[in-house]
C-alpha positions in Angstrom: -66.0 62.7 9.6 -63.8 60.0 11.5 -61.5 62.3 12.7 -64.6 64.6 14.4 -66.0 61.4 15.7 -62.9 60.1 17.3 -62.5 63.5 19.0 -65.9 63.4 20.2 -67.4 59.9 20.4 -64.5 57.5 20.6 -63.2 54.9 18.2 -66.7 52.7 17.6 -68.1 55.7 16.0 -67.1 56.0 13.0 -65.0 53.0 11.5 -67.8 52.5 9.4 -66.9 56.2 7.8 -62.9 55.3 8.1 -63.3 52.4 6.1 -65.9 54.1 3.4 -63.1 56.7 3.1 -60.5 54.0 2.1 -62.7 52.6 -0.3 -63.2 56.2 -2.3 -60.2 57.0 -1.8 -58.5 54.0 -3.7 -61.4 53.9 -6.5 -60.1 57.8 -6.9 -56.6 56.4 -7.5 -55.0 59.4 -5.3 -52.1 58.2 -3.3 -52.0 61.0 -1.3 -55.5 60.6 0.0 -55.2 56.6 -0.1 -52.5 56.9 2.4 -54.5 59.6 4.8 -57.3 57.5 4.2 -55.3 54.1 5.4 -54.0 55.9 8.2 -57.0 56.8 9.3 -58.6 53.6 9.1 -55.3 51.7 10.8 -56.0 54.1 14.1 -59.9 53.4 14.5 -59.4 49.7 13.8 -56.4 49.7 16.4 -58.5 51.4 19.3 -61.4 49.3 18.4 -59.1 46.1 18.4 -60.4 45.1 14.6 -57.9 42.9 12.7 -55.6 45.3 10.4 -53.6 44.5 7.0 -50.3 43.9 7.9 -49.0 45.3 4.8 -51.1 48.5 5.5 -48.8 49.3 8.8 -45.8 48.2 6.9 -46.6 50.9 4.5 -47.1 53.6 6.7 -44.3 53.5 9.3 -41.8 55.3 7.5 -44.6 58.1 6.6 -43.7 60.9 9.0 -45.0 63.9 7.1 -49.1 64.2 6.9 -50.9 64.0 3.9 -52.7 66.9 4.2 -52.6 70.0 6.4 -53.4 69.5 9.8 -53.3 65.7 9.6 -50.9 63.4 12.0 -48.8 61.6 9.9 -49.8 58.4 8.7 -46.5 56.8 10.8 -47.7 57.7 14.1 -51.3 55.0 13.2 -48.5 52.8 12.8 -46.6 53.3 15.9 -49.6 53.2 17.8 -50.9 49.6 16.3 -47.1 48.5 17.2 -47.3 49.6 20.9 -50.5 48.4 21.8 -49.4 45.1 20.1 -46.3 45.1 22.5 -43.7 45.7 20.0 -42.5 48.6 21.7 -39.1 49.0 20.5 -40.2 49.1 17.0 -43.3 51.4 17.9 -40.3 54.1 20.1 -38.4 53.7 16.7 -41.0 55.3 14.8 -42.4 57.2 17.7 -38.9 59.1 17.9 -39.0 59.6 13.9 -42.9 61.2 13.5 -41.0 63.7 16.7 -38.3 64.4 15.1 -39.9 65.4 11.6 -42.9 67.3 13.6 -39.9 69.1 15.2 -38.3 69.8 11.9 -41.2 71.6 9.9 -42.2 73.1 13.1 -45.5 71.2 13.8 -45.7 71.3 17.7 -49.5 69.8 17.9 -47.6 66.8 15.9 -44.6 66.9 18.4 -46.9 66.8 21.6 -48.8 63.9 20.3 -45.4 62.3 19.9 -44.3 63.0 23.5 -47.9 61.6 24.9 -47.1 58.5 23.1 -43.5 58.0 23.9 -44.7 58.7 27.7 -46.8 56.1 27.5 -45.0 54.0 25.7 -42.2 54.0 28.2 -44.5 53.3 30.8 -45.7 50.2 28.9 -41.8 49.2 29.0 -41.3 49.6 32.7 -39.2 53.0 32.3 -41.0 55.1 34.7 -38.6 57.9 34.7 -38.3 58.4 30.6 -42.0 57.9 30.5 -42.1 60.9 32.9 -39.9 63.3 31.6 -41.7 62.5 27.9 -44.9 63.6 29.6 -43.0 66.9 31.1 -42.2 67.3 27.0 -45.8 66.8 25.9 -47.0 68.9 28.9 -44.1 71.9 28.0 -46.5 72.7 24.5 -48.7 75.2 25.2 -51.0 74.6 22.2 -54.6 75.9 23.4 -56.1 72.8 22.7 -57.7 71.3 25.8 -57.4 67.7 24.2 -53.7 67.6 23.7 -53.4 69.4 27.2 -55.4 66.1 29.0 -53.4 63.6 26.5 -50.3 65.0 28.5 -51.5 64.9 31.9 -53.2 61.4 31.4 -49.3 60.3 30.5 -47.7 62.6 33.6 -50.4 61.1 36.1 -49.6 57.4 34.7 -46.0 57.6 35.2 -46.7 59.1 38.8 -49.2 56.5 39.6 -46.4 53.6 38.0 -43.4 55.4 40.4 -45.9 55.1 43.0 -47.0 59.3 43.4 -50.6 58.6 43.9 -51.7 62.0 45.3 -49.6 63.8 42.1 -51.3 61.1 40.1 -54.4 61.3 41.0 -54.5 65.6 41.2 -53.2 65.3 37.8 -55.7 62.4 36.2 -58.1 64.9 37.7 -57.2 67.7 36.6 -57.1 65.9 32.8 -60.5 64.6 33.1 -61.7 67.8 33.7 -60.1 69.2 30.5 -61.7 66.1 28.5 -65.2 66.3 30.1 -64.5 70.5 29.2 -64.4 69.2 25.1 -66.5 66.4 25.1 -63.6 64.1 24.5 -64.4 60.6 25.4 -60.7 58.6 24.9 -58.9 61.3 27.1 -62.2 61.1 29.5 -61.8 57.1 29.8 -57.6 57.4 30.4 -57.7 59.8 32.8 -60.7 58.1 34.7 -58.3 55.0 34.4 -55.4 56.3 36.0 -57.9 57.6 38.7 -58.8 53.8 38.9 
C-alpha cells in the first residue's frame, strides 16, 4: 500500500501504512520482510523530512539486492536519505553500488532509478556535466514505464537549466510533466514543475 501511494499521492500518504508495515513485519520475525519493510519506511520518512533511525540507514546501505521481486533495493532508501542530507559522496558511493548490482542481475528499472539519482546527485554537487550524461543513462532505458521516463527527463532538464539551457530545460521539464500528469504521479509532477520554476 505505500508503494501505490507514493506512486500516486506522494510521500504524506501513506507513512502511516510504511510504518504499520514495520511494525508486523518485526513482530513476524522475518528478516527479509523487516528489511523491505525498513526500507520502505526510511524513503517516506525521508521525502516527508520525519526524523529516521540512524542505525536503520546504517543497515541498509550495503543492501543492494531487493527483498522481494520487483522491489528497489533497500540501499538505494539509504542513498537517498544520505543525499538529501548533503552527504553526497557517501550517498554516490552507494548510488554507484545499487547500479552496478541492478546491472549485474539484469534489473534495468533498478539501473534507471540509479542513473535518475546519480543525475541529480551530481547536480546537487555542482557537476553539471556528469549530472547530465547520468540523465542521458537514465533517459537511454526504454522501460515503458511513463514514471521512470519523467524521473529521467526531470534530471536531463535540471542539469540543462544548472548549465544554463533554459529552452532544452524547459522543453524537457515539460515534456516530463506531461508523462507525470499522464500516470497521476505527483513527485515527478512537483520536480518537473520545479525545474519549470
Amino acid at each position: 500500500i505505500a508503494w501505490v501511494m507514493l506512486s500516486t499521492h506522494g510521500a504524506t500518504a501513506d507513512l502511516a501504512a510504511a510504518i504499520r508495515a514495520t511494525e508486523l513485519a518485526e513482530q513476524a520475525g522475518t528478516y527479509e520482510l523487516i528489511v523491505a519493510a525498513r526500507a520502505v519506511r526510511l524513503l517516506l520518512e525521508t521525502l516527508v523530512g520525519s526524523p529516521v533511525d540512524q542505525e536503520v540507514v546504517a543497515s541498509l546501505t550495503n543492501r543492494y539486492e531487493p527483498a522481494y521481486r520487483g522491489d528497489y533495493p533497500p540501499a538505494l532508501s539509504a542513498a537517498l536519505w544520505l543525499m538529501y542530507q548533503d552527504r553526497l559522496d557517501e550517498a554516490r558511493a552507494v548510488l554507484e553500488e545499487v547500479a552496478r548490482h541492478a546491472a549485474v542481475r539484469g534489473d534495468e528499472v533498478c539501473r534507471a532509478s540509479a542513473c535518475f539519482h546519480l543525475a541529480e546527485l551530481e547536480c546537487r554537487a555542482g557537476r553539471y556535466e556528469i549530472a547530465a550524461a547520468r540523465a542521458e543513462e537514465a533517459l537511454a532505458f526504454d522501460l515503458g514505464l511513463d514514471q521512470s521516463r519523467s524521473a529521467a527527463l526531470y534530471a536531463a532538464a535540471l542539469a540543462d537549466a544548472y548549465r544554463g539551457r533554459v529552452e532544452e530545460a524547459r522543453a524537457t521539464a515539460e515534456r516530463g510533466l506531461e508523462q507525470a500528469l499522464n500516470v497521476g504521479d505527483t513527485i515527478f509532477d512537483i520536480q518537473n514543475e520545479g525545474v519549470l520554476g
